[in-house]
N, C-alpha and C positions, 0 to 999 in steps of 0.2 A: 504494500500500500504506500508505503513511504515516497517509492521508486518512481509509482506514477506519480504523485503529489508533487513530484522533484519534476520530472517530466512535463507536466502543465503546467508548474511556475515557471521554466526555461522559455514553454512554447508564448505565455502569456505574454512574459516580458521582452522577447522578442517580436510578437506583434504590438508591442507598444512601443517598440524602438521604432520598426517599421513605420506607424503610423507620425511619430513625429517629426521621423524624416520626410517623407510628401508632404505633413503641411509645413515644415521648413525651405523646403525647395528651391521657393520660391525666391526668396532669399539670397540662395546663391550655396552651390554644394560647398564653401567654407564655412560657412556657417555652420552648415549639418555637423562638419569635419568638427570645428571646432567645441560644438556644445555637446556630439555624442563623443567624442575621445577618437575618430575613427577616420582614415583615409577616405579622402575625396570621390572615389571610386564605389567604397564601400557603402557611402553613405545615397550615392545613385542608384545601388544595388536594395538597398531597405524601400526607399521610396518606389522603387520599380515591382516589388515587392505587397507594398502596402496597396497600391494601384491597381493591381489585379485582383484586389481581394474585396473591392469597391465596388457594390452595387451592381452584379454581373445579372442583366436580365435577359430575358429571351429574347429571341426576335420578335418573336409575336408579340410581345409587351408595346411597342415601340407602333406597332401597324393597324393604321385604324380601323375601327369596324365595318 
């Protein structure tokens, strides 16, 4: 039990890195760099990341009736 607890506290806090990276972005990936601790690159990589995980509808959602 411990294992997964460990497990979904990694996955959590990793989608909350993710997440502050996109809405930092905008900013400029130094920013990202310099407020998570984390290369320029990497910090494109979280937001690219957080992006995909945004609001993914169907097509048909989108098509009107």
């Amino acid at each position: 039990l411990g294992e997964l607890v460990g497990k979904y506290r990694r996955a959590h806090d990793r989608w909350i890195l993710d997440a502050e990276a996109a809405r930092l972005l905008p900013m400029g990936p130094e920013v990202v760099a310099e407020r998570q601790q984390c290369h320029k690159a990497t910090a494109y990589r979280r937001a690219h990341r957080a992006l995909k995980r945004v609001a993914q509808f169907p097509l048909s959602a989108t098509i009107p009736a």
